[in-house]
N, C-alpha and C positions, 0 to 999 in steps of 0.2 A: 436168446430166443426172440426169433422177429412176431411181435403179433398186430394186427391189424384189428378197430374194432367199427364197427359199424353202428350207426345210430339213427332211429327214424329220425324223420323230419320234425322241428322242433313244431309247426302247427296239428301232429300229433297228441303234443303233450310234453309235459315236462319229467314227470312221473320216473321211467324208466331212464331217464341219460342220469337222475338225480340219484337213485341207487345204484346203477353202473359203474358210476365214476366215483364211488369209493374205492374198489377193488382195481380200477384201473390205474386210478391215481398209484397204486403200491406197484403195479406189474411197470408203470411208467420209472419208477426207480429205481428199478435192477434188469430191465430188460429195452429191448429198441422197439417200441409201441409208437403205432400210427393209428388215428380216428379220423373217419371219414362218416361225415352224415348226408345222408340222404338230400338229394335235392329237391324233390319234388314232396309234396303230401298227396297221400294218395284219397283220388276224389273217381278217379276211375281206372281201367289198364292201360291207361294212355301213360298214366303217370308210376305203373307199376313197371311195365317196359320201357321208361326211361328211367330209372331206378335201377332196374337192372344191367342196363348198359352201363351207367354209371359206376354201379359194384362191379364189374366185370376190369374196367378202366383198374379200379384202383384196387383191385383183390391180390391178395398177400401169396405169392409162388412159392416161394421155399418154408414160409413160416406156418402163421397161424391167423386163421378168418373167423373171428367170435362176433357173428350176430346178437345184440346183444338183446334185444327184444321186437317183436309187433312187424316188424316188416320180414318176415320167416321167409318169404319170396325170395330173398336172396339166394339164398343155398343156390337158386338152380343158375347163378351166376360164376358160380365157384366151383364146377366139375371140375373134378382136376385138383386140383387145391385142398388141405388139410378144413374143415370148416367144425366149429360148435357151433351150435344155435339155445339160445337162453328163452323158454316159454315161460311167461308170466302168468296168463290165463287164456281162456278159450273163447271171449268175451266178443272179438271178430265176428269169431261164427256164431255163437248163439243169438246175437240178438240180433243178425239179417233176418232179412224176412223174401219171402219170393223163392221159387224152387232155384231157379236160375242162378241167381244169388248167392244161396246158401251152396250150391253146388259150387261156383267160384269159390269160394274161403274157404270149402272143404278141402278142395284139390291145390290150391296156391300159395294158403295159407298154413294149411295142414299136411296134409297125406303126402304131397311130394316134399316137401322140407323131410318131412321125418324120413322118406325113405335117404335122403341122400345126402343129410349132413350127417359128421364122421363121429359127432356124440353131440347129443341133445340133454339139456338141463330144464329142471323144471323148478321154481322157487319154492314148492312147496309138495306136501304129498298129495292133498285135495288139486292142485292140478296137473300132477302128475296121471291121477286117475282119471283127470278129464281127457285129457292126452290119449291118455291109453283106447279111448274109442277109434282115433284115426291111425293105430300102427300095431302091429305085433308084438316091436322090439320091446326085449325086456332088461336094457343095457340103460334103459332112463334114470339120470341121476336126480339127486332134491340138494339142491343146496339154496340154502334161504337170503334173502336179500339183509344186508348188511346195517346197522345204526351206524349214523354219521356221531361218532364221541368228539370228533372234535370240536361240534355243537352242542348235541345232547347229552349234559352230563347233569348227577343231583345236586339239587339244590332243597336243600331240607326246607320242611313247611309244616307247621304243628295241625291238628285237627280244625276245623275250623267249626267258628262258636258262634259267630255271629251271620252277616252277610256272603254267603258260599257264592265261588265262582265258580261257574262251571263251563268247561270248555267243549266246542263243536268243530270239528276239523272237516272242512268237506262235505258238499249240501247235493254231492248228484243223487241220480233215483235211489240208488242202495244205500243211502246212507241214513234214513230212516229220521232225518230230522226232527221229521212236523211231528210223528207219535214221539221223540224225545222232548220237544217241547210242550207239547198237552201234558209229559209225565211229568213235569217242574209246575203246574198248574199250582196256584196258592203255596208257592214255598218260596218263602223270599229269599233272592237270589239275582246274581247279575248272572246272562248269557254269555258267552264272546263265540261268535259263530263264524267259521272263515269259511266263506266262498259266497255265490251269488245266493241270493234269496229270491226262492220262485214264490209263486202268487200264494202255493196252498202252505205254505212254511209263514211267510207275511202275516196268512188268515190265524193261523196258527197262533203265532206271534201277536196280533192285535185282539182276538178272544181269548185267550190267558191273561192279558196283560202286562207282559213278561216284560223286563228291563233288559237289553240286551244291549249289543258291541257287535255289530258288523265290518269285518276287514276281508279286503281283497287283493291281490296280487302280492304277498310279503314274501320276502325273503325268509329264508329259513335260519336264519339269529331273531329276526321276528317272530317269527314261528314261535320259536323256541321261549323268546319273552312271554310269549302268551300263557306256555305252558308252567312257567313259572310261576306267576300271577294267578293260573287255577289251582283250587281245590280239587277236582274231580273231571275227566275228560269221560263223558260221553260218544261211546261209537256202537252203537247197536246194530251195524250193518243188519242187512237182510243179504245179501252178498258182498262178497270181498275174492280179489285175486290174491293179496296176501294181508294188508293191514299194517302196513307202517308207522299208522298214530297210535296204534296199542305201545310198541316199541318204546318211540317217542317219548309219551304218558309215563313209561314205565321209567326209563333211562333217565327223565328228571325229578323220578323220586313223585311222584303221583299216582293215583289209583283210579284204577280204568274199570269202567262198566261197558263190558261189550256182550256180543250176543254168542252164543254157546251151538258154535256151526264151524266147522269147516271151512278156511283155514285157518280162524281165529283160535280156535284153542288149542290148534298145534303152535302156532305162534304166541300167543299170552301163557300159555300153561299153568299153573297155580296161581301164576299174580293178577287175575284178575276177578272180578266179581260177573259173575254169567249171568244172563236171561236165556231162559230154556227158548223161549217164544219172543222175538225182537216184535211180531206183529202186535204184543198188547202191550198198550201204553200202561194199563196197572200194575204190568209186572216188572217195567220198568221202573217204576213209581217206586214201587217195595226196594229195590236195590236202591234205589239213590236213598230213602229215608234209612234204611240198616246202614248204608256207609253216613252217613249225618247221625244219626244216633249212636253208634258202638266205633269209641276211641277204637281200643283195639283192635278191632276188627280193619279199621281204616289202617293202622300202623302196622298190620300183620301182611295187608295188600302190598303196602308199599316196602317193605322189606324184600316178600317173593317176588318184586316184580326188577329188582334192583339184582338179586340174583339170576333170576328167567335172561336178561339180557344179557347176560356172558357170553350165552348159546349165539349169539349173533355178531360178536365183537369182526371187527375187519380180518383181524389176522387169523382167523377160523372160517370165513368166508373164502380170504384169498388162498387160505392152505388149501383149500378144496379145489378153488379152479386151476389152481398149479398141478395137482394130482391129474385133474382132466387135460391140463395136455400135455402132460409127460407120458401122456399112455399114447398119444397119436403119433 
């Protein structure tokens, strides 16, 4: 089976080539796979109709064309040709602003992809549903994005009695930082925060008093050190397209406090500790002192969360996209 896979441009983001290329790495080993990325980042439709030209050059005739996220434009380069497209979230369009705007990402990004690629995937149910405002079809599939095992895997870690570490994956707007750090306020503890630190996370940070660890750009064995090294990962989104630090958390044997919304608890499912409300820092406060006070309750997290990740192992990812194009 010939497949072709397409990838935005890496000033994009890294995000989506990094869960991609797990499942591709497997279709690379039993089948004849070519990835071609995007040349341009898109900053207007100057760089979207060279993009297109681009996918059109190198689009797969007899085989398979699996867009694999964010640049859904494609599709309308591959008339003719067998195509998936893989939606992560709706995140394009919601947060333009401008009628104009928003109409472009409806129709470019959305409405025409979905009518005219040959099956569309969505990582999760919660965006599948988002989905579901710009198409009719009811042939959308959900298959979840994949944990890299051959990074994250357990590394046992006893309850912690003394100095708790507590780890921060990811500082953009939804990721609810600055109310996670007021909720550490007087509990001694060290941070490790990865990504940039903006001014109201700082503030945050310097009226607490909090001792922290800021790291940026690591590699994902980094990463992964880090989670090792914590006690407890904090991720309270207020949104998420799916949540691959819960995963992460879970897959090295840690207990995750995340927020109790769509698509995190489709994704953490028992193994993790919820906040009803990610907007109050008290009630994050309360989950972090129950996981610090009650052993087992800590030891009971990191069990289910050591189970929950089976649901996402590669070879249950890649059975699924095999199934999607054995049906085209």
């Amino acid at each position: 089976m010939k497949i072709t896979y397409f990838f935005r441009h890496p000033d994009g983001g890294f995000s989506i080539a990094k869960v991609s290329q797990i499942f591709v790495d497997a279709f690379m080993r039993t089948d004849d796979v070519s990835k071609v990325t995007m040349p341009f980042h898109v900053n207007g439709f100057l760089a979207i109709f060279r993009n297109m030209l681009f996918a059109y050059r190198h689009r797969e005739r007899e085989g398979i064309n699996h867009i694999t996220g964010d640049c859904h434009y494609i599709v309308l380069s591959l008339l003719g040709c067998k195509s998936v497209l893989t939606i992560h979230d709706t995140v394009s369009y919601d947060n333009q602003h401008g009628f104009f705007r928003r109409l472009f990402f409806k129709w470019f990004y959305f409405k025409l992809p979905l009518m005219l690629a040959d099956r569309v995937v969505c990582i999760s149910d919660n965006t599948r549903r988002s989905v579901q405002r710009f198409t009719k079809r009811k042939d959308l599939d959900v298959i979840p994005d994949a944990i890299d095992v051959s990074i994250f895997h357990p590394q046992p870690k006893s309850h912690p009695t003394e100095l708790p570490h507590f780890l921060i994956v990811g500082t953009g707007w939804n990721k609810n930082v600055e109310r996670e750090v007021r909720a550490l306020e007087n509990i001694p503890c060290v941070i490790d925060i990865v990504g940039p630190v903006s001014l109201s996370i700082s503030r945050a940070l310097e009226e607490t008093g909090a001792k922290y660890r800021q790291f940026k750009n690591l590699s994902d064995v980094e990463i992964y050190n880090l989670y090792v090294q914590s006690d407890i990962v904090l991720f309270c989104s207020v949104y998420e397209g799916f949540g691959m630090p819960v995963l992460e958390a879970q897959a090295t044997g840690r207990p995750v406090i995340t927020s109790r919304i769509e698509p995190l608890k489709g994704v953490a499912g028992s193994g993790a500790c919820y906040v009803d409300h990610p907007e109050s820092v008290e009630e994050i406060r309360k989950a972090i002192l129950k996981l610090l006070s009650d052993k087992d309750y800590y030891g009971d997290l990191v069990a289910k969360g050591l189970k929950n990740v089976t649901r996402f192992m590669p070879s249950v990812v890649v059975s699924e996209y095999a199934r999607v194009y054995k049906s085209l």
